[in-house]
C-alpha positions in Angstrom: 132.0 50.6 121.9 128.9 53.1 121.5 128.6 55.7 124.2 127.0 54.9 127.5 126.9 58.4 128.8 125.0 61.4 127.0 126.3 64.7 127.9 123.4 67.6 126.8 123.1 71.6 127.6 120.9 74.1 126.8 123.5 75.9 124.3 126.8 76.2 123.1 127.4 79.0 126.0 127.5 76.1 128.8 130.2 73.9 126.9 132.9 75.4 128.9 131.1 74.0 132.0 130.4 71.1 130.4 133.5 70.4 128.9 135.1 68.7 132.6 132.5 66.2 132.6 133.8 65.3 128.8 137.6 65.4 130.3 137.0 63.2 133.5 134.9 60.8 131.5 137.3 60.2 129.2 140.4 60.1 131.3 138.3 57.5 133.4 137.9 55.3 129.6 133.9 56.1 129.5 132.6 56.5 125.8 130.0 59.5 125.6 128.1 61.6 123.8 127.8 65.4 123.5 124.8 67.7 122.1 122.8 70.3 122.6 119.5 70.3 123.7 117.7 73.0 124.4 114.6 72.1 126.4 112.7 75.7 125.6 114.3 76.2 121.8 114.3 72.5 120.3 111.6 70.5 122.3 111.1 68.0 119.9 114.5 67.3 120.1 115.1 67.4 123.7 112.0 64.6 123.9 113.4 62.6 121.1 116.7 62.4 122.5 115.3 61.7 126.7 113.1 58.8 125.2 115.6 57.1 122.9 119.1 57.4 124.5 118.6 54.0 126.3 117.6 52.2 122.9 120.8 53.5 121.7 123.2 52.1 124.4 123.0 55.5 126.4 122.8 54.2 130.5 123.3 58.0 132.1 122.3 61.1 131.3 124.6 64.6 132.3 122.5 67.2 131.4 123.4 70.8 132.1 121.4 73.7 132.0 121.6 77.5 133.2 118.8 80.1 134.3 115.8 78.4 134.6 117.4 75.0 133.7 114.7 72.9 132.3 116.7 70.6 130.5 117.7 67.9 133.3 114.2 67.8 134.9 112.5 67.6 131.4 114.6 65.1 131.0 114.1 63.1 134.0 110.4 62.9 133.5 110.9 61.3 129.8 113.8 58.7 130.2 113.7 56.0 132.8 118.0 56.5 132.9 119.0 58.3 135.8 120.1 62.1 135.0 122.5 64.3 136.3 121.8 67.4 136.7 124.8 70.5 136.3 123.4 73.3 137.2 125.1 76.6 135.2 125.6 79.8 136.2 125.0 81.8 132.7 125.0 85.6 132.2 121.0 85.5 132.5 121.5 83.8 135.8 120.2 85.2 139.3 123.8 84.1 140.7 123.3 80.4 139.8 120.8 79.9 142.7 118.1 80.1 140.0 119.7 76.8 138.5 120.5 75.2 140.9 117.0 75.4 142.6 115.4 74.3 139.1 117.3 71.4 139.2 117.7 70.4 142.4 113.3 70.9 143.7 112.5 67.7 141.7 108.7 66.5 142.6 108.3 63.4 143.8 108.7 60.4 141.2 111.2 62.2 139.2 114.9 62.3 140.8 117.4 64.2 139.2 121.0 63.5 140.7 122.2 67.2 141.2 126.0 68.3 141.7 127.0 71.8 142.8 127.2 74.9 140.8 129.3 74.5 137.7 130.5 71.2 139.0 130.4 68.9 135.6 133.5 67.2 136.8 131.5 65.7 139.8 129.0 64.7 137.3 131.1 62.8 135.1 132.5 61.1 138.1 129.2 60.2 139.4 128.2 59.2 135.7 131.2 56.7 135.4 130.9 54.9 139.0 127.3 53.8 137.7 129.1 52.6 134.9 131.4 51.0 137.0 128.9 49.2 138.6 128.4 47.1 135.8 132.1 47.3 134.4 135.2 46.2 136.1 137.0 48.0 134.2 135.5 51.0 134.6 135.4 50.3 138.8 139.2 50.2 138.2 139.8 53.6 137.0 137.3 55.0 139.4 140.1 53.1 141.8 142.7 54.1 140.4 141.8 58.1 140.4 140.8 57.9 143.6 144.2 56.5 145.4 145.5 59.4 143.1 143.6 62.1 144.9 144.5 60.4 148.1 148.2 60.5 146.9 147.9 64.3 145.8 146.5 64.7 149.8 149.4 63.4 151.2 152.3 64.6 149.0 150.4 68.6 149.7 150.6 68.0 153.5 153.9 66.6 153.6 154.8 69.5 151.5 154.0 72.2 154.5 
């Protein structure tokens, strides 16, 4: 199967970030993709890769992005898949808030879908339960993962 979620950042420097929605996308069986794409150093690529993604099978788009964090917006207004915004707090970062204010002040007609600071995780979870929508399979894991953080609730309080 060809991947239905495209992971993208700005550089290599937010892969660490990134990297969780990677891990909870594949622990949940969701094929993806992963690039970089910077929206102010390869613009040409960034549109190429926002217009095509859903010719090539791609149905949700986690892009992440630090300082002034272009990349998901720019994104947004170029593919009609929904996008996912992670904002990052890089060393050229006013605290993150720069980020995540870039990402999350969309203008009307262009919704970015925007988790917390550094929260990739939360992405790829959001990113597979719009899979899931469409596969059963997929709905399952989400289930399944979810019953497990339940479980991890419960055994912690029962552990005071």
């Amino acid at each position: 199967m060809s991947a239905e979620v495209g992971i993208i950042m700005g550089s290599k420097s937010d892969l660490p970030v990134m990297q969780e929605a990677a891990d909870i996308l594949k622990e949940l069986g969701v094929e993806f993709e992963i690039n970089i794409v910077s929206a102010h150093r390869t613009p040409d690529i960034m549109y190429d890769y926002a217009q095509n993604a859903h010719r090539r099978g791609i149905k949700v788009i986690i892009a992440g992005a630090g300082g002034a964090a272009h990349l998901p917006g720019m994104t947004a207004s170029l593919t009609p898949l929904p996008v996912i915004g992670v904002p990052v707090k890089s060393r050229n970062s006013i605290d993150g808030w720069d980020s995540v204010l870039s990402i999350l002040q969309m203008p009307g007609g262009v919704p970015v879908a925007t988790v917390a600071l550094d929260g990739s995780k939360n992405a790829g979870i959001l990113a597979a339960q719009i899979i899931g929508t469409a596969r059963p399979e997929i709905l399952e894991n989400i289930v399944e993962y979810k019953k497990g953080l339940h479980a991890k609730v419960v055994e912690s309080a029962q552990d005071l």
